[in-house]
BALUMDO-764784 format. One record per residue: residue number from 1; residue in one letter; chain; y, z, x negated of N, C-alpha, C, O in turn. Coordinates in nm, 2 decimals. Each point is the difference from the previous one (the first is absolute). Layout:
ATOM   num   residu   chaine      npy      npz      npx     capy     capz     capx      cpy      cpz      cpx      opy      opz      opx
ATOM   NUM        a        A        Y        Z        X        Y        Z        X        Y        Z        X        Y        Z        X
...
//
This chain:
ATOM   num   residu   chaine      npy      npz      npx     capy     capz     capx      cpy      cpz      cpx      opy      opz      opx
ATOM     1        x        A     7.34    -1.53    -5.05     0.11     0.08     0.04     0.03     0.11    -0.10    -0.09     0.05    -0.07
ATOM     2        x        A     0.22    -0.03     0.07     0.06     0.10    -0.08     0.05     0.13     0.04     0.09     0.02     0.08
ATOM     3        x        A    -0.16     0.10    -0.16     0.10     0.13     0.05     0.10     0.03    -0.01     0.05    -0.02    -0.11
ATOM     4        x        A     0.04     0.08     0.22     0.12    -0.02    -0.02     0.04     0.11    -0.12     0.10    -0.01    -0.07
ATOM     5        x        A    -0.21     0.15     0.07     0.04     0.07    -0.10     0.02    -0.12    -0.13     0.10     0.01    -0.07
ATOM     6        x        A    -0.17    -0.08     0.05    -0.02    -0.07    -0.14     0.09    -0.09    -0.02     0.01    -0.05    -0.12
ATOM     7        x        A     0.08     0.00     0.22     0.12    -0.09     0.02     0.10     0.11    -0.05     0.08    -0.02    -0.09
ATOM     8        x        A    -0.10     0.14     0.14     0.16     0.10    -0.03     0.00     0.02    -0.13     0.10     0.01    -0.07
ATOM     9        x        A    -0.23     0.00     0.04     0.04     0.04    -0.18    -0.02    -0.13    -0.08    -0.01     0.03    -0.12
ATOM    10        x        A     0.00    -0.16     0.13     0.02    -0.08    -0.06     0.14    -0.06     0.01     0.05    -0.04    -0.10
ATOM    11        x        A     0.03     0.04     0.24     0.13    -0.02    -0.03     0.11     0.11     0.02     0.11    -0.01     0.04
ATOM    12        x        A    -0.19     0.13    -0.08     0.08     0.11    -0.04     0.12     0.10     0.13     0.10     0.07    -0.01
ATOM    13        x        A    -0.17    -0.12     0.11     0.08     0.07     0.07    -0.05     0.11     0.14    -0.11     0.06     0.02
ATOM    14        x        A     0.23    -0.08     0.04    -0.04     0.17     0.07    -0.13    -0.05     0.13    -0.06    -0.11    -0.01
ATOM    15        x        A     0.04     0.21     0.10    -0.10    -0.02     0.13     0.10    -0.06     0.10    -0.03    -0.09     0.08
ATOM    16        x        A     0.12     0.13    -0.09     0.14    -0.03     0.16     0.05    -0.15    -0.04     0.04    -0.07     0.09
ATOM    17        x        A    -0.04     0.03    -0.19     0.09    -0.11    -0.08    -0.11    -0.12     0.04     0.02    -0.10     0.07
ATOM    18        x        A    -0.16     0.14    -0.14    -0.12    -0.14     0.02    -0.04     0.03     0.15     0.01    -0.11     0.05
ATOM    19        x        A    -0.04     0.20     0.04     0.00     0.00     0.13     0.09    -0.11     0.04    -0.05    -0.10     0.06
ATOM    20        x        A     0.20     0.09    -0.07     0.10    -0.05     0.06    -0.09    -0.11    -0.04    -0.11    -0.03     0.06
ATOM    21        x        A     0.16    -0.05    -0.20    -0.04    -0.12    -0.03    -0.11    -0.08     0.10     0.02    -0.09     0.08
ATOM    22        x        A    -0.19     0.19    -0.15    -0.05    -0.09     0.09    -0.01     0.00     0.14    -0.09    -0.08     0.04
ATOM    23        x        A     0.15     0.14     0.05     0.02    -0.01     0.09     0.11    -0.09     0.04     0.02    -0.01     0.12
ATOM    24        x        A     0.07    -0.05    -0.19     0.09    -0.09    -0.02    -0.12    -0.11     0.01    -0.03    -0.05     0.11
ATOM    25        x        A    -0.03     0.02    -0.22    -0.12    -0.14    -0.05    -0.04     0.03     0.09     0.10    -0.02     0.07
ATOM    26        x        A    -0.22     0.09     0.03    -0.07    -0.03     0.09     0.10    -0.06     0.12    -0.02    -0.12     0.02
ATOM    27        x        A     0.12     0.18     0.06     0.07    -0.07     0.05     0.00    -0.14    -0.01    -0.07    -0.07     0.08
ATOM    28        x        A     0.14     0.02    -0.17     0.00    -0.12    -0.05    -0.13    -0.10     0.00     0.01    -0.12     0.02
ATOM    29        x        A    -0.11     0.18    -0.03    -0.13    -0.04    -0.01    -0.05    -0.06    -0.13    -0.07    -0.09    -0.02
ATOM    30        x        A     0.13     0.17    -0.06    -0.03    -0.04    -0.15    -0.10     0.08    -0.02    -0.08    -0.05    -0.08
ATOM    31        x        A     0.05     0.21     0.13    -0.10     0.05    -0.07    -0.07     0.07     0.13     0.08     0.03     0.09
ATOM    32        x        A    -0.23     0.00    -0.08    -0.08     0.07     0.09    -0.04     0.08    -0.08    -0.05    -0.01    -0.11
ATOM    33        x        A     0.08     0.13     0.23    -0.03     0.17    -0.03    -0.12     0.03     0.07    -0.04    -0.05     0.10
ATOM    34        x        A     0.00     0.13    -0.16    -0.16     0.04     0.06     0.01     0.18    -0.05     0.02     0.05    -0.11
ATOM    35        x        A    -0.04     0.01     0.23    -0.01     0.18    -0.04    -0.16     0.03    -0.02    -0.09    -0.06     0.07
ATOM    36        x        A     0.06     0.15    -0.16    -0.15     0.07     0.09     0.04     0.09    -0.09     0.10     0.04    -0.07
ATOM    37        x        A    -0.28     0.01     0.09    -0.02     0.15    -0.05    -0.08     0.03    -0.14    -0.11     0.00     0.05
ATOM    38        x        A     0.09     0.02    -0.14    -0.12     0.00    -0.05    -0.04     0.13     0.00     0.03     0.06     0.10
ATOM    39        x        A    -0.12     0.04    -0.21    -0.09     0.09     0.03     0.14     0.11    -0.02    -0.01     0.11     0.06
ATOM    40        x        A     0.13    -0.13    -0.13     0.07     0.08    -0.04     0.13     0.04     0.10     0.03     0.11     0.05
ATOM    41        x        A     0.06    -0.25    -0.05     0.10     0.01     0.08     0.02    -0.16     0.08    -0.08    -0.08     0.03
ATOM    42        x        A     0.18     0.08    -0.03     0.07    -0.15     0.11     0.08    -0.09    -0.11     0.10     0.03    -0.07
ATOM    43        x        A    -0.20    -0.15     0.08     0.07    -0.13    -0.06     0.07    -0.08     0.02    -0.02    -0.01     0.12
ATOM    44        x        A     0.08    -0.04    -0.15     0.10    -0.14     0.08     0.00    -0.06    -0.13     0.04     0.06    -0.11
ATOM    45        x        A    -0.13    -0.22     0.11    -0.04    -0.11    -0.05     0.13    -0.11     0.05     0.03    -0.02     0.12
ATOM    46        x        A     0.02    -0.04    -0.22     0.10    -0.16     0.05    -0.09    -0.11    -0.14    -0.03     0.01    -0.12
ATOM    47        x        A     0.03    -0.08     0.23    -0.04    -0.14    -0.06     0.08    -0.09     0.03     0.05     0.01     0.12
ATOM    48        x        A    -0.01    -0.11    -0.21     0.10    -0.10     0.02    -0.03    -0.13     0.09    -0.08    -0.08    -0.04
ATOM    49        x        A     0.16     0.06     0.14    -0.08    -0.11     0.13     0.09    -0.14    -0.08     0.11    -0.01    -0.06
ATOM    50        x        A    -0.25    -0.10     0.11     0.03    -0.14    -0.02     0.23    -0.03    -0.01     0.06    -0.04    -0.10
ATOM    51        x        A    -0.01     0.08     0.19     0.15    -0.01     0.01     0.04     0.11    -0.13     0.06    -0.03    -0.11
ATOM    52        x        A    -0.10     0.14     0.12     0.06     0.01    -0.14    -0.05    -0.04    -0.16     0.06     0.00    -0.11
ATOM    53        x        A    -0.19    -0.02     0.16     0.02    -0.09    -0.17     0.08    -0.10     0.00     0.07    -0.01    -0.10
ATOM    54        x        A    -0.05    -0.08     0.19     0.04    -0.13     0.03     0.19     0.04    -0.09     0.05    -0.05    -0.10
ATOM    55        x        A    -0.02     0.13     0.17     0.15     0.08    -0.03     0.03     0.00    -0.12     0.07    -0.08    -0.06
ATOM    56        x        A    -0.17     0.20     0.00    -0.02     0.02    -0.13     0.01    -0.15    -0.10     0.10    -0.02    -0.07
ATOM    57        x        A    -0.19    -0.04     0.07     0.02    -0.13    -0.05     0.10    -0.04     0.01     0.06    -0.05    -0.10
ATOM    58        x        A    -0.01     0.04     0.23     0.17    -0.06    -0.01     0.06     0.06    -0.08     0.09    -0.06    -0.07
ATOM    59        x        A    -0.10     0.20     0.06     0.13     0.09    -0.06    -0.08    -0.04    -0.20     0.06    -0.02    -0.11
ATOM    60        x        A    -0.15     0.01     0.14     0.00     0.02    -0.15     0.01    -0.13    -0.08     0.00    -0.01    -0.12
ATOM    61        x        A    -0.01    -0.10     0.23     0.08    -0.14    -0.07     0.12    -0.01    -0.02     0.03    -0.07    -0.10
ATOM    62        x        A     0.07     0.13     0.16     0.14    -0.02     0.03     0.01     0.14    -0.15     0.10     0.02    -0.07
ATOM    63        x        A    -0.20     0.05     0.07     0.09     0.12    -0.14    -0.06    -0.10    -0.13     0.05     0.01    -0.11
ATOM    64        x        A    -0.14    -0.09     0.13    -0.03    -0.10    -0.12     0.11    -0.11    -0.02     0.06    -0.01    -0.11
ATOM    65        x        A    -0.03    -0.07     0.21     0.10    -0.07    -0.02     0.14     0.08    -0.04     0.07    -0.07    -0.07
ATOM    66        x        A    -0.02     0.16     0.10     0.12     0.08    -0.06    -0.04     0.03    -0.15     0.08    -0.02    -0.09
ATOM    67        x        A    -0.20     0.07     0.08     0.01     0.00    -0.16     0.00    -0.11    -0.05     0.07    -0.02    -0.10
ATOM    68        x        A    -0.14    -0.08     0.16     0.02    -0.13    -0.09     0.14    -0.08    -0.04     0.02    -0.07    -0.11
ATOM    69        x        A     0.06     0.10     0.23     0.17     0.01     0.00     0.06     0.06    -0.11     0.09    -0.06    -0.07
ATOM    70        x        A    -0.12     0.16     0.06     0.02     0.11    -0.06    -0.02    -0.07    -0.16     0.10    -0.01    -0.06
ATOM    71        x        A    -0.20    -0.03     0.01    -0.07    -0.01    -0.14     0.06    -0.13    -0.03     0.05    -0.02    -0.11
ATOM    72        x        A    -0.05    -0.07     0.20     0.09    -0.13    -0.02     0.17     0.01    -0.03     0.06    -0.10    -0.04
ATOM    73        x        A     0.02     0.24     0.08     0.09     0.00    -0.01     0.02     0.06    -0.13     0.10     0.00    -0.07
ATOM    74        x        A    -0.22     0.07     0.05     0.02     0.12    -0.15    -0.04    -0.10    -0.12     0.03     0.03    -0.12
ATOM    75        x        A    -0.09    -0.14     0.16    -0.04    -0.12    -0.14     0.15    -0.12    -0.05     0.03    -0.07    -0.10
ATOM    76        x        A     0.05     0.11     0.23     0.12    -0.14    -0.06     0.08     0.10    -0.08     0.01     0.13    -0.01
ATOM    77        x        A     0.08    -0.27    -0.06     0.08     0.07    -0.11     0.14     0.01     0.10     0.04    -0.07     0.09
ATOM    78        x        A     0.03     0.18    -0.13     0.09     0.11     0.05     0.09    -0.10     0.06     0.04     0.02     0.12
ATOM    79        x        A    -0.01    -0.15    -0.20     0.13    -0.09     0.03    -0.09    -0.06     0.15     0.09    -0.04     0.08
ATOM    80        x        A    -0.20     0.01    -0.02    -0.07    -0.01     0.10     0.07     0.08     0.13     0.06    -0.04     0.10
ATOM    81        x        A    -0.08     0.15    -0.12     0.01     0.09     0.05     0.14     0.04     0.08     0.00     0.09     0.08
ATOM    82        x        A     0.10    -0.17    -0.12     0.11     0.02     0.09     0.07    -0.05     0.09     0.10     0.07     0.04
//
C-alpha cells in the first residue's frame, strides 16, 4: 500500500484534487483505501485492487497501440500520407 501523502507529491498535486480522485478509483473499485494512525498523525494508504490493474493494462495497451499508429504514420513518405 501506498501513502497518499507520497501519491500527492509524485503527481504534483493538491490534498482536495487527489482526495476527489481516489475517491473516484475506490468507487469504481479500482483502488482500496485503508486509514490509520501511526505514532505521529493519520494515514490513508491506497493500494491498487485486482479491477484496477486489470484497467490500467487496458488503458496502457490502447496508449501503446496509438503510438504505434502514430510511428507508422510518421515513417511513410509524405505522398502516403494524403
Amino acid at each position: 500500500m501506498g501513502r497518499l501523502d507520497f501519491l500527492r507529491n509524485s503527481v504534483g498535486t493538491s490534498d482536495s484534487a487527489l482526495s476527489k480522485q481516489v475517491s473516484a478509483l475506490a468507487a469504481a473499485g479500482y483502488v482500496v483505501v485503508r486509514r490509520g494512525q501511526d505514532k505521529r498523525a493519520r494515514r490513508t494508504y491506497v493500494q491498487l485492487a485486482p479491477r484496477g490493474r486489470s484497467a490500467f493494462q487496458r488503458h496502457a495497451a490502447a496508449l501503446e497501440r496509438i503510438v504505434a499508429l502514430a510511428r507508422d504514420s510518421a515513417d511513410r513518405p509524405a505522398a502516403d500520407q494524403q
